[in-house]
Backbone as numpy.savetxt, mean C-alpha at the origin, in Angstrom:
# Nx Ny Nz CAx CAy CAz Cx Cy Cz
-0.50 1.26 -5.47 -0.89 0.66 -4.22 -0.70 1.65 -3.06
0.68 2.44 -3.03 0.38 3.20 -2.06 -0.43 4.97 -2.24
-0.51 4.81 -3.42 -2.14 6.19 -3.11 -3.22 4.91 -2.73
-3.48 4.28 -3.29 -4.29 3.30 -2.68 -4.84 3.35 -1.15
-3.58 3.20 -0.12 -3.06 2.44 0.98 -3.42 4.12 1.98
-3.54 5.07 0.92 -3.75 6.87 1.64 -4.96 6.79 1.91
-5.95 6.67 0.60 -7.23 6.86 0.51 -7.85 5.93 1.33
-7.35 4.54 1.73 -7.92 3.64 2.65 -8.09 4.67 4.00
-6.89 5.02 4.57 -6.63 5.93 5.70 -7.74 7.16 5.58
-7.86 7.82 4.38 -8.64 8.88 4.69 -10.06 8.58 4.71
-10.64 7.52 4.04 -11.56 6.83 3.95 -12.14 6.11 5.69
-11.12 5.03 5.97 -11.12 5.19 7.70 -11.24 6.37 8.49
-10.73 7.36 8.47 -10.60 8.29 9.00 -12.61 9.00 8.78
-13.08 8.60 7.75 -14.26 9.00 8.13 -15.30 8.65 8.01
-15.16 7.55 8.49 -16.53 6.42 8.90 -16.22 6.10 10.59
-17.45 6.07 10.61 -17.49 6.05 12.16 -18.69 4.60 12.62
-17.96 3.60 13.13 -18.71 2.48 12.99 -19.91 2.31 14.21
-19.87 3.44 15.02 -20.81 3.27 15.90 -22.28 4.19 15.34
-22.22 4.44 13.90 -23.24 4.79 13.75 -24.29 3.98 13.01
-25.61 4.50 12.71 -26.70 3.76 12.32 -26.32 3.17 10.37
-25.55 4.81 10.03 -26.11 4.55 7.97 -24.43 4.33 8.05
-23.80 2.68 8.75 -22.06 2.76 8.73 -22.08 1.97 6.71
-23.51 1.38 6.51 -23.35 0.58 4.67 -23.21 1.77 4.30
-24.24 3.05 4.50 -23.97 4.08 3.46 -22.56 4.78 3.28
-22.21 5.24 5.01 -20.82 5.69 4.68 -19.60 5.01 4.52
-19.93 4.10 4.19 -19.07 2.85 2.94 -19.44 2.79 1.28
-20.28 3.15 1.21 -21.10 2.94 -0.34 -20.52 4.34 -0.92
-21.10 6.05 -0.26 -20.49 6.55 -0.30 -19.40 7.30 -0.15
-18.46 6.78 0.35 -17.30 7.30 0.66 -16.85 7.57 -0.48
-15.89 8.73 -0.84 -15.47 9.14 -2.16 -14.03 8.33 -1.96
-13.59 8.79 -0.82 -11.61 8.37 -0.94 -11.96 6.48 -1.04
-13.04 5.90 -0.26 -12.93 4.68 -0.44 -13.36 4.16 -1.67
-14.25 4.52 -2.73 -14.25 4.01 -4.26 -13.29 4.67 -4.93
-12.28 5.56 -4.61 -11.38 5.66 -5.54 -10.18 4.85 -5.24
-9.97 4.40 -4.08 -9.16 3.59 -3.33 -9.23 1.86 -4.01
-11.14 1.49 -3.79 -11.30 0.05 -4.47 -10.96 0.36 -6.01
-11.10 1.07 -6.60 -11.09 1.42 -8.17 -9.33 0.91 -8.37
-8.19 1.61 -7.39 -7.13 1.69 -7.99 -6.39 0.52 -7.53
-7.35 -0.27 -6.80 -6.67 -1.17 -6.78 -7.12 -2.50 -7.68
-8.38 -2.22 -8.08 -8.81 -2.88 -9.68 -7.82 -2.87 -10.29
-7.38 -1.20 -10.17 -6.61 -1.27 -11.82 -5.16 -1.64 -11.46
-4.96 -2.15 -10.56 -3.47 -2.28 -9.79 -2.92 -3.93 -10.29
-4.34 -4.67 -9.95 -4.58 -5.62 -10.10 -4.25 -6.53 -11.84
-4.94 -5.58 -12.32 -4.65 -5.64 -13.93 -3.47 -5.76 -14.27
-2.51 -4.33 -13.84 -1.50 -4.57 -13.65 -0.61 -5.10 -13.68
-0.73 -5.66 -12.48 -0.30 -6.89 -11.75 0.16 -8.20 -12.25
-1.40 -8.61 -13.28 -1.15 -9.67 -13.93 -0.51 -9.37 -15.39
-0.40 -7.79 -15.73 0.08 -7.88 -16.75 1.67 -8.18 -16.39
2.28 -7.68 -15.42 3.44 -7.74 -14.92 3.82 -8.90 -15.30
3.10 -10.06 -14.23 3.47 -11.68 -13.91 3.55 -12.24 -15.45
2.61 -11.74 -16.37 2.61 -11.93 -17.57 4.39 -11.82 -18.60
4.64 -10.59 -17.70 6.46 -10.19 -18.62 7.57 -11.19 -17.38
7.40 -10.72 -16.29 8.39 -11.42 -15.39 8.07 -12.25 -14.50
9.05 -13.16 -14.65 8.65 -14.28 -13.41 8.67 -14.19 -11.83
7.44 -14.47 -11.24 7.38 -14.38 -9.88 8.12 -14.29 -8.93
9.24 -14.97 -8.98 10.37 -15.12 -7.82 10.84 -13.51 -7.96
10.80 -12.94 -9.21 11.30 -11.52 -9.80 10.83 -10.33 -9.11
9.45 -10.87 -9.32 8.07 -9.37 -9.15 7.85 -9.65 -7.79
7.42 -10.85 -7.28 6.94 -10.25 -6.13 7.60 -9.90 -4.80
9.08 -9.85 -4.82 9.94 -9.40 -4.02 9.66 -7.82 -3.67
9.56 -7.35 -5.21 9.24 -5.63 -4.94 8.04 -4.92 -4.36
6.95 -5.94 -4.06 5.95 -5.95 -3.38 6.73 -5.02 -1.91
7.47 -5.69 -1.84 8.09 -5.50 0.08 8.38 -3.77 0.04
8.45 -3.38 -0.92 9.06 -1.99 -1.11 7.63 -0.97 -0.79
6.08 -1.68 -0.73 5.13 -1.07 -0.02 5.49 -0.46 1.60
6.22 -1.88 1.71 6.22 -1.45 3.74 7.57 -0.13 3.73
8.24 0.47 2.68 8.90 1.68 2.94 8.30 2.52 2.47
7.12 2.58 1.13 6.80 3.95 0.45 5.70 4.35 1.40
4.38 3.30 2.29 3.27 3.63 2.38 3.86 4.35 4.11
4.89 3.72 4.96 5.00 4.36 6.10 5.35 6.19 5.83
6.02 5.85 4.74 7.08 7.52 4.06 5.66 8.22 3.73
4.97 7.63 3.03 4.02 8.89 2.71 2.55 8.96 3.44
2.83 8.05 4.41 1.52 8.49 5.94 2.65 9.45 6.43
3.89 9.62 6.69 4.56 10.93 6.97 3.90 12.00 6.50
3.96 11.95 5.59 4.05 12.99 4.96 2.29 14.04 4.91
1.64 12.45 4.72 -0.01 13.00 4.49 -0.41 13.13 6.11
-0.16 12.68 7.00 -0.68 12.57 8.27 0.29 12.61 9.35
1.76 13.22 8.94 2.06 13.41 10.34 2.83 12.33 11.04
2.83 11.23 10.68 2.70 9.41 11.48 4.39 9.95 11.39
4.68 9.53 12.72 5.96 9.50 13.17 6.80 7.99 12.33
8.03 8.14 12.42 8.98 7.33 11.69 10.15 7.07 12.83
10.42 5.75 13.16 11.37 5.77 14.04 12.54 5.08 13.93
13.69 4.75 14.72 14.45 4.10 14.45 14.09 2.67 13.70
13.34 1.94 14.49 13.11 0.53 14.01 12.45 0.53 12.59
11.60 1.76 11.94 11.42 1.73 10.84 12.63 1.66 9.82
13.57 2.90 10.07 14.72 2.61 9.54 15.63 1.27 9.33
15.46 1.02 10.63 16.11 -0.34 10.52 15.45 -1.46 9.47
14.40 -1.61 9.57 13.42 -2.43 8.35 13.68 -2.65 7.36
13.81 -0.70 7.12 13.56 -0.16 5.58 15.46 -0.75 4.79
16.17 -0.70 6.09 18.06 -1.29 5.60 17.85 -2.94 5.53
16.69 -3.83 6.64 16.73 -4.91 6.03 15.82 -5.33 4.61
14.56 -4.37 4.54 14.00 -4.80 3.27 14.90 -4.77 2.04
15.27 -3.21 1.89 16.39 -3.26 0.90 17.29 -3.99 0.74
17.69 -4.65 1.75 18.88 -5.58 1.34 18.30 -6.97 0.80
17.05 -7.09 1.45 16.85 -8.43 1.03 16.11 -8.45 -0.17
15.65 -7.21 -0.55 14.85 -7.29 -2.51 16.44 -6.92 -3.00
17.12 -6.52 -2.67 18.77 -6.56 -3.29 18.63 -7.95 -3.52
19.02 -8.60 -2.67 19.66 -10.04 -2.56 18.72 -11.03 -3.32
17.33 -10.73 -3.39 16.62 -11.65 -4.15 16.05 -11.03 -6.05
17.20 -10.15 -5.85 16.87 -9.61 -7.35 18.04 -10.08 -8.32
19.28 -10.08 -7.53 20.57 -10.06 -7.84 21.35 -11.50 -7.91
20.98 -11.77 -6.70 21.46 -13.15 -6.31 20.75 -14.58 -6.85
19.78 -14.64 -7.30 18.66 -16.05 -7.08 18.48 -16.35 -8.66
């Protein structure tokens, strides 16, 4: 999900909606069909997951997107990281702690 969540960005990054062919540079965009593709196969996944563990389980770790995808727009683009991210990233963790451990 988060190469996914890149290729969306680089994909945005180059379509430009004030132009005339904005279906084509959607149709062809390369980063954006490899982007819909992986999240097909994410999807699959997904249900194979829900398939081994129960929901209350799996989809807590979902939340662990909002720390990997800010960390690696760092990294691919620069995107500043600030205190309040930090702060987030100490309450997400605690709370997929608490709902992995505890429930």
């Amino acid at each position: 999900m988060v190469v996914g969540q890149i290729l969306f960005k680089l994909a945005a990054n180059q379509i430009n909606l004030s132009e005339k062919g904005i279906i084509s540079s959607f149709i062809f965009n390369p980063h954006l069909i490899i982007a819909v593709s992986l999240y097909m196969v994410a999807t699959v996944l997904w249900v194979w997951i829900l398939n081994h563990i129960p929901l209350k389980q799996a989809y807590p770790l979902n939340a662990l997107g909002f720390i990997i995808v800010p960390l690696a727009a760092y990294f691919a683009f620069h995107e500043s990281l600030n205190w309040g991210y930090w702060g987030g990233v100490l309450l997400i963790v605690s709370g997929v702690l608490v709902t992995q451990y505890f429930s």
